[in-house]
Structure formats: structure tokens, C-alpha cells
C-alpha positions as CSV (number, residue, x, y, z in Angstrom):
1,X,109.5,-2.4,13.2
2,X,111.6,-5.5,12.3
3,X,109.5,-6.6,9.4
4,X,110.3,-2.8,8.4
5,X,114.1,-3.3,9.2
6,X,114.2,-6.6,7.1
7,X,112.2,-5.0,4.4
8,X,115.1,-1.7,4.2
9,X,117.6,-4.6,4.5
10,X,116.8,-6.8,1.8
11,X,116.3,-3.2,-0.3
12,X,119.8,-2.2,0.2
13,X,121.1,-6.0,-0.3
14,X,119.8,-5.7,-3.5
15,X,120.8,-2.2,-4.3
16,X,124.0,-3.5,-3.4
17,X,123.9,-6.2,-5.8
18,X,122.5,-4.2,-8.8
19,X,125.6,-1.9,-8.5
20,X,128.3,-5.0,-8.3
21,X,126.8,-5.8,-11.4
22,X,126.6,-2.9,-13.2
23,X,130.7,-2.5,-12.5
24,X,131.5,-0.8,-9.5
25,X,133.7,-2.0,-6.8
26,X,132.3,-2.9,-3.8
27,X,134.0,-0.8,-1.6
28,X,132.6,2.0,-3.7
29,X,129.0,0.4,-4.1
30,X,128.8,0.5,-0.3
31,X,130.2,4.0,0.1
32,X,127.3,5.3,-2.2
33,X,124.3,3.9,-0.2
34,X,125.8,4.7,3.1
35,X,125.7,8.4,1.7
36,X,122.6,8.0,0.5
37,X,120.8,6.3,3.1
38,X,122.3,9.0,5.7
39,X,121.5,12.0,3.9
40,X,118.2,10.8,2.1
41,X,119.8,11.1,-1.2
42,X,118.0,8.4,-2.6
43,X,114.4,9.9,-1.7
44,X,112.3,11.4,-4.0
45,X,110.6,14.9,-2.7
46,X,107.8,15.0,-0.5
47,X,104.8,13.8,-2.3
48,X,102.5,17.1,-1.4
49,X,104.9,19.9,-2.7
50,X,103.0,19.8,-5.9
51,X,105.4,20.7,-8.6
52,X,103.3,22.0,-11.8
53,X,105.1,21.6,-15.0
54,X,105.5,22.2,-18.7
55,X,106.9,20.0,-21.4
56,X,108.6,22.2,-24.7
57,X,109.8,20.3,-27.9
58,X,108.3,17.1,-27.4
59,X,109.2,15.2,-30.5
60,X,108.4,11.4,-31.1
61,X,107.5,8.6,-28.0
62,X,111.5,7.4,-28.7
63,X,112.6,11.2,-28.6
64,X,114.8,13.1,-25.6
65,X,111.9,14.8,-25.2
66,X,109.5,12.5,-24.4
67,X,112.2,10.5,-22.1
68,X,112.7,13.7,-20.1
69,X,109.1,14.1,-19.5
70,X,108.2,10.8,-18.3
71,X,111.7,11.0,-15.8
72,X,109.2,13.9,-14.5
73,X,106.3,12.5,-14.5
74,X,107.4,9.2,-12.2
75,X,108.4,11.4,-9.5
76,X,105.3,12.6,-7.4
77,X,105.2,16.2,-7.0
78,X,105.3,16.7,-10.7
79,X,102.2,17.3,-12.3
80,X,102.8,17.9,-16.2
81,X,99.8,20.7,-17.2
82,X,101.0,21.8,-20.7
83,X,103.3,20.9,-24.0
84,X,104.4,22.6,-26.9
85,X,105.5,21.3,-29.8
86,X,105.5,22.9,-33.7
87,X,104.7,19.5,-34.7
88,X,100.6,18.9,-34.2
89,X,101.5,15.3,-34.2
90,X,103.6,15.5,-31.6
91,X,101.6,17.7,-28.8
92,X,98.7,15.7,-29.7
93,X,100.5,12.6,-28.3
94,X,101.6,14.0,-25.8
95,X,98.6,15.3,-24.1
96,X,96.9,12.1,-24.7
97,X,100.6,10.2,-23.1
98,X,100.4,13.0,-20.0
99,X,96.7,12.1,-19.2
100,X,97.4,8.0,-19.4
101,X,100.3,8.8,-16.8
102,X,98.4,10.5,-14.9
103,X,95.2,7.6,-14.4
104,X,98.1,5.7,-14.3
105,X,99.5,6.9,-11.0
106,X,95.7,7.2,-9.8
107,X,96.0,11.2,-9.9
108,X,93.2,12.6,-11.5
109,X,94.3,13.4,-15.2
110,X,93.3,17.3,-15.0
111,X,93.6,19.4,-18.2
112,X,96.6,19.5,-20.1
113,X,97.0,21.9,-22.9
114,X,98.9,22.0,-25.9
115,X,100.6,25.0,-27.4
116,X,102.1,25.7,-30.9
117,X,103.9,28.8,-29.3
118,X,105.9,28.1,-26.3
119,X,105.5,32.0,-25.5
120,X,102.1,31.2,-24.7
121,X,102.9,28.0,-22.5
122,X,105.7,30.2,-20.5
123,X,102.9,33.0,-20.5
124,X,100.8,30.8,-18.0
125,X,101.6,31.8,-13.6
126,X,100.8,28.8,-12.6
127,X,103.5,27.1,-14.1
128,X,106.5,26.5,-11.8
129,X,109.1,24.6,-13.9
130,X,109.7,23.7,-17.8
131,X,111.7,20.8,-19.7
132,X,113.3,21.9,-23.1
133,X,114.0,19.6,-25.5
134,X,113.7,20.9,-28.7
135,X,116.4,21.1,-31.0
136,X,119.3,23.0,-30.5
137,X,118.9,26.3,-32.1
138,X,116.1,26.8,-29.8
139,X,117.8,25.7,-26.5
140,X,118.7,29.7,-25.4
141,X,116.1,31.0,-26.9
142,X,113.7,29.5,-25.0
143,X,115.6,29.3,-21.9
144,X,116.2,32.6,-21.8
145,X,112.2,33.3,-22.4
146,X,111.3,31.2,-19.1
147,X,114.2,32.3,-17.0
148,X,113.3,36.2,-17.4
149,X,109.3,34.4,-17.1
150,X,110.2,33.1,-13.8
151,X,110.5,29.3,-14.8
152,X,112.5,26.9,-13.3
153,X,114.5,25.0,-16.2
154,X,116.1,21.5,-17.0
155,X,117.1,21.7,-20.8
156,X,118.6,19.5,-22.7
157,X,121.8,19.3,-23.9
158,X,124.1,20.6,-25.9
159,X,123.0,23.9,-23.8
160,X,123.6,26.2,-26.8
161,X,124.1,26.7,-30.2
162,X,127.3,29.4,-30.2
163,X,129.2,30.5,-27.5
164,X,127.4,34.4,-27.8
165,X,124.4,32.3,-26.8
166,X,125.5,30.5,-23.7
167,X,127.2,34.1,-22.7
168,X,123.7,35.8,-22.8
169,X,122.0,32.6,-21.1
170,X,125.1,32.6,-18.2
171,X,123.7,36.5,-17.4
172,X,120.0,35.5,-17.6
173,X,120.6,32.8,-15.1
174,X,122.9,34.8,-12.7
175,X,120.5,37.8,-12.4
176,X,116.9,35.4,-12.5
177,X,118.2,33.1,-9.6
178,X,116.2,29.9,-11.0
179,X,117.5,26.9,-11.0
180,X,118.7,25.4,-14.1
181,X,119.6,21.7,-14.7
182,X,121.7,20.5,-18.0
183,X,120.3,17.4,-19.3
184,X,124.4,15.8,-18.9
185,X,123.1,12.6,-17.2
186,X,126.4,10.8,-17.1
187,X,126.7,13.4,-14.1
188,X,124.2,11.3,-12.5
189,X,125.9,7.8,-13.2
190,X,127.8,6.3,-10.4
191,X,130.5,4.8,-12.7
192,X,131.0,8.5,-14.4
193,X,131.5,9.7,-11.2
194,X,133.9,7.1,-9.4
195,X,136.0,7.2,-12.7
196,X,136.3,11.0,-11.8
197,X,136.7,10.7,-8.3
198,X,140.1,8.6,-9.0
199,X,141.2,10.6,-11.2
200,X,140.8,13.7,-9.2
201,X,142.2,12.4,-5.8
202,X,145.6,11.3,-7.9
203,X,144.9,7.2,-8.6
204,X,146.5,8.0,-12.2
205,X,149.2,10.2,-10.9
206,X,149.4,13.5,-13.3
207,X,146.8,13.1,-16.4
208,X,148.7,13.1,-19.5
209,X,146.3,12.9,-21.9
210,X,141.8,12.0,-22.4
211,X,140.3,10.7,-24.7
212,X,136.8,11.0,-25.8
213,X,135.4,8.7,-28.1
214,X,132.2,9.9,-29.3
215,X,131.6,8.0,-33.0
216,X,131.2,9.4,-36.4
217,X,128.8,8.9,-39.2
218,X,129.1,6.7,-42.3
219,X,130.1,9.0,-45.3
220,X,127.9,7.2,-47.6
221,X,124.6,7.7,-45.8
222,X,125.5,11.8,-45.8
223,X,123.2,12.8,-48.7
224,X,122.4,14.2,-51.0
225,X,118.2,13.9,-49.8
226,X,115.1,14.9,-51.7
227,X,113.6,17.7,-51.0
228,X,109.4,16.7,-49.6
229,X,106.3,18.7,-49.5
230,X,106.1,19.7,-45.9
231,X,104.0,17.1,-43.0
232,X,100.7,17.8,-42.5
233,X,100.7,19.5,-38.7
234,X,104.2,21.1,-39.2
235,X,105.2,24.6,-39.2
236,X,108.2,24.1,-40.7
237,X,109.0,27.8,-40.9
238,X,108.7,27.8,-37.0
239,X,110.5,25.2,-36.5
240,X,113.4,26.4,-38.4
241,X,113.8,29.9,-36.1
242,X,117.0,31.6,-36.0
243,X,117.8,29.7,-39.2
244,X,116.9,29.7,-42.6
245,X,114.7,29.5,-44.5
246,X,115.3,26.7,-46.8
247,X,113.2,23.2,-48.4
248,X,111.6,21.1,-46.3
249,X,113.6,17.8,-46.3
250,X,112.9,14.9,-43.8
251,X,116.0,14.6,-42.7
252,X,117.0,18.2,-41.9
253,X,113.5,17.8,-39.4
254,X,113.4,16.6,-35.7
255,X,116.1,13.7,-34.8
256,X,118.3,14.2,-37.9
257,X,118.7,17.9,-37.5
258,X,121.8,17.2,-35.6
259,X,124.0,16.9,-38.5
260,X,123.6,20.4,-40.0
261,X,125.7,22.9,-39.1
262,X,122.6,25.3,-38.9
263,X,121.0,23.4,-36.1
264,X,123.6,22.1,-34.1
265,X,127.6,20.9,-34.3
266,X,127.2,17.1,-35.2
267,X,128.6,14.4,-32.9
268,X,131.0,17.0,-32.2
269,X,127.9,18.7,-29.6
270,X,125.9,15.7,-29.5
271,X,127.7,12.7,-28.3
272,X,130.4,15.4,-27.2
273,X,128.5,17.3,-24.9
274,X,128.3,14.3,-22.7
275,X,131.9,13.2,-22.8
276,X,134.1,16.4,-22.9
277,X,131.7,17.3,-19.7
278,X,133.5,14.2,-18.3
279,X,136.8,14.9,-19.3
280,X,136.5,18.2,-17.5
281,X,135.1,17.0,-14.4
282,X,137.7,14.8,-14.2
283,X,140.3,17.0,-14.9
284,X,138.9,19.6,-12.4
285,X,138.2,22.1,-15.5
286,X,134.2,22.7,-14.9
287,X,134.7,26.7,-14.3
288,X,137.8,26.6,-17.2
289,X,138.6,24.8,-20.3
290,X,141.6,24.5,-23.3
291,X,143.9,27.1,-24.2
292,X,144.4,25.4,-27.8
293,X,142.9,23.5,-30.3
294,X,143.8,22.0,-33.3
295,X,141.7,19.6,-35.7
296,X,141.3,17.5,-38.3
297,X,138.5,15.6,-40.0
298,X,135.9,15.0,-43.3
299,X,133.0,16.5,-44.2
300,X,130.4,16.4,-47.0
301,X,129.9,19.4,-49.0
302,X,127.3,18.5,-51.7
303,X,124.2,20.1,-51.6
304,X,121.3,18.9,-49.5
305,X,123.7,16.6,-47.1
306,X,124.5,16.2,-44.2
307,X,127.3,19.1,-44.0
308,X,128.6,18.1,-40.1
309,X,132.2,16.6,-40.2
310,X,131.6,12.7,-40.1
311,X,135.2,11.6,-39.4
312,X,137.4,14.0,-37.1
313,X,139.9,14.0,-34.1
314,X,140.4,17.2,-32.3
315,X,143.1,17.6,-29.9
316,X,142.9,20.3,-27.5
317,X,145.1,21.5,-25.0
318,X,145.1,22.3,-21.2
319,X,146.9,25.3,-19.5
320,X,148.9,22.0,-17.0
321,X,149.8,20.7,-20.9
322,X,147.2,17.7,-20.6
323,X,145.4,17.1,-23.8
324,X,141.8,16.1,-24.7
325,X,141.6,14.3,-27.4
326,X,137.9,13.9,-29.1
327,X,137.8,11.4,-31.7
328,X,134.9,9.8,-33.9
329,X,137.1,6.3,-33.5
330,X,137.2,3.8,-31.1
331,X,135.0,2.1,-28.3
332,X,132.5,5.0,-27.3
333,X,133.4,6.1,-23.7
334,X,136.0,8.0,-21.7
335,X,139.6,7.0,-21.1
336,X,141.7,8.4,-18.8
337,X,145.4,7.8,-19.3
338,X,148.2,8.8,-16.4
339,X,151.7,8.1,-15.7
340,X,153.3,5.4,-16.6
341,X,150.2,4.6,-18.9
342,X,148.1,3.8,-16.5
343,X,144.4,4.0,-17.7
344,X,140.7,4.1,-16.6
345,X,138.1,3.9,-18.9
346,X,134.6,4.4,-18.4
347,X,130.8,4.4,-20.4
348,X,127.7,3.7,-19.8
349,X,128.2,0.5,-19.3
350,X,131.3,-0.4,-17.7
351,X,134.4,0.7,-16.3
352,X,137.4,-0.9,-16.5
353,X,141.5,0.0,-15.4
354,X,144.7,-0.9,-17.1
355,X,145.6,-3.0,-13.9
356,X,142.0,-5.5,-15.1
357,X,139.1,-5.4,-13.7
358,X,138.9,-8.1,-10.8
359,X,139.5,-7.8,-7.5
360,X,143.2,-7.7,-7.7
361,X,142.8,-4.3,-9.9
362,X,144.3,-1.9,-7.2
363,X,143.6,1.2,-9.2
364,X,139.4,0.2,-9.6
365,X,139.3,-1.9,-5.9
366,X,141.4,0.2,-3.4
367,X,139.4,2.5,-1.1
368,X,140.1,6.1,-1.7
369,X,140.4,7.7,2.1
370,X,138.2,9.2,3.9
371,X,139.4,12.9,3.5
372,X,140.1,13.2,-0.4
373,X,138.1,15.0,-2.5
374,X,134.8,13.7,-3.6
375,X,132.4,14.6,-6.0
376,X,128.3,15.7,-6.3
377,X,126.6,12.6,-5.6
378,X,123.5,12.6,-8.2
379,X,121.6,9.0,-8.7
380,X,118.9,10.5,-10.2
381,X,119.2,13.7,-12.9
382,X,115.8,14.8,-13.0
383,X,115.3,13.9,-9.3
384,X,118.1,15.9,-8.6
385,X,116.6,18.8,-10.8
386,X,113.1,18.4,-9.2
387,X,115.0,18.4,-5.5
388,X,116.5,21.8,-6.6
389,X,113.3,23.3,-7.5
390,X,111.8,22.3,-3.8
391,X,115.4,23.2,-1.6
392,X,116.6,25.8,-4.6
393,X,120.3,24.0,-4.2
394,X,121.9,24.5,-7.2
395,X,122.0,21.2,-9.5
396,X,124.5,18.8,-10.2
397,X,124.9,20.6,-13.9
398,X,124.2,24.0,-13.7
399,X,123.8,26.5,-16.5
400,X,127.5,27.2,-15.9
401,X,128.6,23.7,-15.9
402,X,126.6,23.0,-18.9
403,X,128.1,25.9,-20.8
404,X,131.9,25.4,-19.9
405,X,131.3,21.7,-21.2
406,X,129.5,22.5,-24.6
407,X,132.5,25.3,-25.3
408,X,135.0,22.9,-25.4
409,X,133.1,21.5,-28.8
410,X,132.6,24.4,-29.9
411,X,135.4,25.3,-30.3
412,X,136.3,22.0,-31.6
413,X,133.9,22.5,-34.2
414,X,135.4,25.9,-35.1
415,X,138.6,24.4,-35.4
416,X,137.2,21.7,-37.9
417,X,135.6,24.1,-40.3
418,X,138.1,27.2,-40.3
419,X,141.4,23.7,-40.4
420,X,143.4,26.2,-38.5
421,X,145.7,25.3,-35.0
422,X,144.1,27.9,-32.8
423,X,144.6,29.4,-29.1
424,X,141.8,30.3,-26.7
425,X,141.3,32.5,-24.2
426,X,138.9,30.3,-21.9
427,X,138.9,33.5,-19.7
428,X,138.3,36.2,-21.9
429,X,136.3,33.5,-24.4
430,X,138.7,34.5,-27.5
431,X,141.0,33.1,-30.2
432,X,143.8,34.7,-31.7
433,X,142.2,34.2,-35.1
434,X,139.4,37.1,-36.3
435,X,137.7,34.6,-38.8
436,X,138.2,31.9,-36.0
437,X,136.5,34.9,-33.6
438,X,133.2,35.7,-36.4
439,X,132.2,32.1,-35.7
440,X,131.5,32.8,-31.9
441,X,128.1,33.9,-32.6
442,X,125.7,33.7,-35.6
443,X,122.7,36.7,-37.1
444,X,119.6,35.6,-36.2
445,X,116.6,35.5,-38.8
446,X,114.0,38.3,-37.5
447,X,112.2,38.8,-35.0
448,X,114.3,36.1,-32.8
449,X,116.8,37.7,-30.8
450,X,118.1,37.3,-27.8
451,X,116.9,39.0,-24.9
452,X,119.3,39.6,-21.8
């Protein structure tokens, strides 16, 4: 029993450590794996609730797909059975990377089948749960497909294309009861959330203003591309859905389609989607947003470029007459800023306070008491998602959270290609602007529609 004791000991001593060093005050670091260690938040599921799972868009071994999929596969109930990818090359790898995990772990590999379709891979009973990472213009489409199928669903984010999309996938979700986990991992960060637990309980006093700095792209690697005969293994005309249909060029395909407008919104939804999520937890705004917007920025317009704005800074404003700024400038993280300019800033990698960072910082280092409010504790995003599936508690990022987050850039993004100051209704989902208002939601190329 000691040894044992010793052996939980010396883990939490060095869990301890590992969070000092990644930024977080003591006092917080402690707080965290108390919590955990009380209420088991740190453990993964029960090893024999077998969790049977699919993988759709699976893209290259550096992709978000194949990162998502191996975050499943480490925890033990998941066993992956089936992915689906339009790119031959791609499900190929995959099975062949699914079986290797599976010897790996001393499980006995099974069959795992690839799919072309991922109709046919939600078509199967026996499969519980699904991750979708394909790209963007797919997200609701597919959701949609395996909510109404009876899937459980972690996707990836941005969670939608338009805001008529993530409408029609908010119903799907409600009246299907699955749970549904938004691929916002900063959720699941411990210096995201401290950063947002200060803010909330008042350590800034009122928040004046947020800034979300989410990088740009260099005008002169824009375009214009060559257009290339289509990859052996690709079905390009799948792969382009909703959209098109148009040349094959490289960099319109897989990673690069986030900067055309017809896939996806740019850094705007990219990088975005993970910051603006921030600045609204913070600010208390999950189940809300902006009532105005206003932006401006630079685009390339040539033919067969990159058309997404690679410069930009849109300014939005809050109902309590805080504003968000999102910007393709400055050191990539969120800042914070209160009365009296008081700051915190926070990334992936640190998180720092206008006061410094050492242990005389009062606003970082003083213990928040025991009775404010406090925040979903998440150390693991998929974990979380794969505890949800076996408890069905709803997730850290829900469908709804995911939704609210990616309308704020949006709208940003509608605000950057129609150059006009615009309100919105975050309640009723409207501007006051009918060509601002067509840009909501986009025709669909036949047969896809969606189905609610």
C-alpha cells in the first residue's frame, strides 16, 4: 500500500512540476490536481466499455485528421473499425496506421475497412461514435448524416461553413440527443482556462476590450497556381461537394483549401475559431455573441489565388460595449485588457499579466476564493469526448458552443467581403443589411442538401 502511495505521490510531484513549467501559478497548478484527483478527472474510461469507432476525412500522417484519430486510439475503449477518405492514398494509410496501433497496444488488430463514401461507413450498426475531419464544407454535412444515423460525433473545427448550416446542425443535435464534441482544444488547456477564470470572477475589473491575434498570410505567396491533372486515387469531384465544380489545382486540395472562400473563411475560421471561442468564454458570451461588426483588410482577387483576406482587423462589438478585436497582427494568442490597462494574455504556450509574471504578479499568483465562479475542467479533449459517450454528459464544447464561437467569424468574414459597418441580431441571427443577410447561407451543388 505505501509503495502504491509513494508511487501516486511521486506522480502528482511531477504533474505538479510539469504544470509550473508550462506557466501556471502554483496555487492554480495545485487547485487542478486536487480536482482531478477527487473526482477522477484525470482517468481515462474503464478499459472494458469497448467504444467502436470510425475515422472520416483522414488526410495526411501530419493532418488534423490523423491527430484526432490517434488522440482516440491511445485511450482504451476505442477501437477504430473503419475510415473514409476521397483520397485512396489517404484511407490506405490509414488502415494500415489503425492496424499498427492496434498490435501496438497488444489488441488484436481486427478488420478495418476503408470507405470512399462516408454514407456507407455511417450506414454500418455497429459503429457507436465518428471523428470528422475533413474539410470544412463537409463538416454539417456529414454531421448531420451520423447524428440523424445515431452516431456519436467529435468534429473538427470550424463547425460549419455558413451560419444556415450550423442552424440546421443546432436542430439535428437537439432532437438526436448524441453527444457532440467541437474539436476547440484550447477548451481543454489549463492556461486557456485560468486566463478565463480571472477574467470571469473580475481580476481585470470590467473588460474593455480582446484581442485575438490569429496571423495572416504573405500576400506574395497568394497565387496565381497552375492548374494539374488530377492525383491518381482522388475524386476530386467528391471532394469538392457543395462547391463547384472547378480545375483541379494542388493547392485548392486538402490542407490549403482553407484559403478559399468556397471551402472555408481563411484565418478568419481557422486560427479564429480557436481564439474568438476564448474571447467568448471569457467574456461569458458562449450562448450570445456581438451586436456589431465592422472590418477592414486585403485580399487577392486574381484568378486561381488564394481569394481569403490575408491582412484584416475586425472589431466587433458587445451588447456591455466591450469589443473584440481579431487581427492578423501581433504575437498569436489572446489578450485580455481591463481597467486601468490591466492585461492578461494567454497561448499555447504561456500566459503572462501586465503586473509580470513572477511571483510578485498579484493578478497571475493570487488565489481566487473558494466560492467564485469556475469553469469546465477538461485536461483531455478527446478524453473528455470519449467520457461523454460512456456517462452521455454533455462535453466541454458542445454543438452549441462550437456554433456560437465560429458565428462570431462569420460574421467577421461577412463584414470583410461586403466592407460595410454592420449590426447583428445574435438572437434572431440577423443584420440590418439584405446583401450582408444573402451571405448567411450558400446554394448547394446537387444532390447535397441538408437534411434536418
Amino acid at each position: 500500500m505505501e509503495r502504491g502511495n509513494l508511487s501516486r505521490r511521486g506522480f502528482l510531484q511531477r504533474s505538479l512540476a510539469g504544470m509550473a513549467a508550462a506557466g501556471l501559478p502554483l496555487w492554480y497548478a495545485r487547485e487542478t490536481l486536487q480536482a482531478a484527483d477527487e473526482k477522477g478527472k484525470d482517468k481515462e474510461p474503464a478499459a472494458n466499455d469497448r467504444i467502436v469507432m470510425g475515422a472520416i476525412g483522414i488526410g495526411s500522417p501530419q493532418s488534423r485528421g490523423r491527430a484526432i484519430m490517434n488522440d482516440a486510439m491511445a485511450l482504451k475503449p476505442v477501437e477504430y473499425v473503419a475510415v473514409c477518405d476521397v483520397d485512396k492514398r489517404h484511407r490506405e494509410r490509414a488502415v494500415e496506421d489503425v492496424k499498427k496501433a492496434a498490435e501496438s497496444r497488444r489488441k488484436s488488430a481486427g478488420d478495418v475497412t476503408a470507405y470512399a463514401d462516408f454514407r456507407e461507413l455511417l450506414d454500418r450498426k455497429d459503429i457507436n461514435a465518428v471523428t470528422i475531419a475533413t474539410p470544412d464544407h463537409w463538416h454539417v454535412l456529414v454531421a448531420i448524416d451520423a447524428l440523424h444515423k445515431g452516431k456519436d460525433v467529435y468534429c473538427e473545427k470550424p463547425l460549419t461553413l455558413t451560419i444556415a448550416e450550423g442552424q440546421a446542425l443546432l436542430k439535428v443535435a437537439k432532437e438526436t440527443g448524441r453527444i457532440f464534441q467541437v474539436g476547440s482544444q484550447q477548451r481543454s488547456d489549463n492556461r486557456f482556462r485560468l486566463a478565463c477564470e480571472l477574467v470571469r470572477n473580475g481580476r481585470l475589473g470590467k473588460i474593455q476590450t480582446v484581442e485575438t491575434r490569429i496571423g495572416g498570410l504573405e500576400a506574395n505567396k497568394t497565387g496565381p497556381f497552375e492548374k494539374a491533372p488530377v492525383p491518381e486515387g482522388l475524386d476530386w469531384d467528391f471532394w469538392q461537394g457543395q462547391t463547384g465544380p472547378t480545375d483541379y489545382i494542388p493547392q485548392r486540395c486538402h490542407y490549403e483549401f482553407r484559403w478559399w472562400y468556397d471551402y472555408s473563411g481563411g484565418k478568419m475560421t481557422d486560427w479564429g475559431a480557436h481564439h474568438n471561442d476564448i474571447a467568448q468564454w471569457g467574456l461569458g458570451m458562449d450562448g450570445i455573441g456581438p451586436v456589431a461588426v465592422e472590418a477592414e483588410g486585403e485580399a487577392n482577387p486574381g484568378p486561381n489565388c488564394y481569394n481569403v483576406h490575408h491582412t484584416f482587423k475586425v472589431t466587433y462589438t458587445y451588447a456591455n460595449g466591450t469589443k473584440l478585436i481579431c487581427t492578423s497582427g501581433g504575437e498569436n494568442g489572446v489578450k485580455f485588457i481591463g481597467d486601468d490597462g490591466k492585461w492578461i494574455f494567454v497561448s499555447r504556450s504561456k500566459i503572462e499579466a501586465s503586473d509580470g509574471n513572477d511571483k510578485e504578479s498579484k493578478l497571475l499568483n493570487e488565489p481566487l476564493p473558494a466560492d467564485v465562479t469556475r469553469l469546465t475542467v477538461s485536461h483531455n479533449h478527446m478524453g473528455n469526448f470519449i467520457e461523454g459517450v460512456q456517462t452521455r454528459k454533455p462535453c466541454i464544447c458542445t454543438a452549441e458552443v462550437g456554433y456560437r464561437s465560429v458565428c462570431v467569424c462569420h460574421i467577421g468574414v461577412i463584414a470583410l467581403r461586403t466592407g460595410k459597418k454592420l449590426k447583428w441580431d445574435p438572437v434572431k441571427e440577423r443584420f440590418d443589411d439584405d446583401s450582408a443577410n444573402k451571405m448567411l447561407s450558400r446554394e448547394m451543388r446537387k444532390p447535397w442538401k441538408i437534411e434536418v
